[in-house]
C-alpha positions, 0 to 999 in steps of 0.5 A, a space after each residue: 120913601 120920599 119922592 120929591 122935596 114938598 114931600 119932605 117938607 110935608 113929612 116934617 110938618 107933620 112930624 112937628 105938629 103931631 110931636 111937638 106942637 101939641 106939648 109946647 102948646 100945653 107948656 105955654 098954657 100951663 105957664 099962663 095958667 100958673 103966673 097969669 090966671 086973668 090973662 087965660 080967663 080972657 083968652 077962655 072968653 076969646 075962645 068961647 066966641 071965635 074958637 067954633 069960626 077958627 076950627 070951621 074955618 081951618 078945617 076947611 083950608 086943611 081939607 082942601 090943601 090936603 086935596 091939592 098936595 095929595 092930587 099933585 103927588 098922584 099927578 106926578 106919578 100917573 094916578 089921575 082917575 078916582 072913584 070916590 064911594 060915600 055911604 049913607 052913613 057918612 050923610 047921617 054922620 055929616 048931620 050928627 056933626 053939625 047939630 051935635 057940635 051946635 048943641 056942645 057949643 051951647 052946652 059949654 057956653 051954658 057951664 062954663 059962664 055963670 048966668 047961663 047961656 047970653 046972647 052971643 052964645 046964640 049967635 055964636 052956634 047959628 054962625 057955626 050952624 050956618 057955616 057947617 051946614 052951607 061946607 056940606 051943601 058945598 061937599 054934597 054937591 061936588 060929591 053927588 055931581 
């Protein structure tokens, strides 16, 4: 099943974060939650401001070491050619995504604080829109060219 040891080492990553991570991340905020309520409201307020930077940004990193460990396993076993098919329907879903997400943001932003939607709400979703839109011209023109 595994072929090389960056394979294992993959295998178990993954293992980890799809297992593991994601009940000690709730345990952790769970305890806060329960002994700490000021300590996750100003984390609540952290993550209103940079969570949208922190998603773009690490699924952007996500996207392209994927590419890499996966084209260098295929390397490694002789596949170097690949035809890539995009639809039309993911063009539409890129967008929906974007303008979507943005309208979310301002949407949570706007129930979660008592006087609404501020300032930096704003620019927190044209920082989001802006970084989205300019990963898809990137994507679009590797993938058109």
């Amino acid at each position: 099943m595994y072929q090389t040891t960056s394979d294992k080492v993959m295998a178990f990553i993954w293992a980890f974060v799809t297992k593991y991570l994601v009940w000690l991340i709730s345990i952790a905020i769970f305890i806060i939650w329960l002994f700490f309520p000021d300590l996750l409201e100003q984390f609540g307020q952290f993550l209103l401001f940079w969570l949208p930077e922190i998603i773009l940004i690490s699924a952007f990193i996500f996207a392209l070491l994927q590419n890499n460990f996966r084209f260098k396993r295929e390397r490694e076993q002789g596949i170097q050619q690949y035809d890539i098919m995009v639809t039309g329907f993911e063009f539409y879903l890129a967008d929906s995504v974007i303008y979507l997400g943005t309208i979310f943001m301002l949407a949570l932003s706007y129930v979660l604080r008592d006087k609404g939607i501020e300032v930096i709400d704003l620019l927190n979703a044209l920082i989001f829109f802006l970084l989205a839109n300019w990963l898809k011209q990137i994507f679009y023109k590797k993938i058109l060219r």
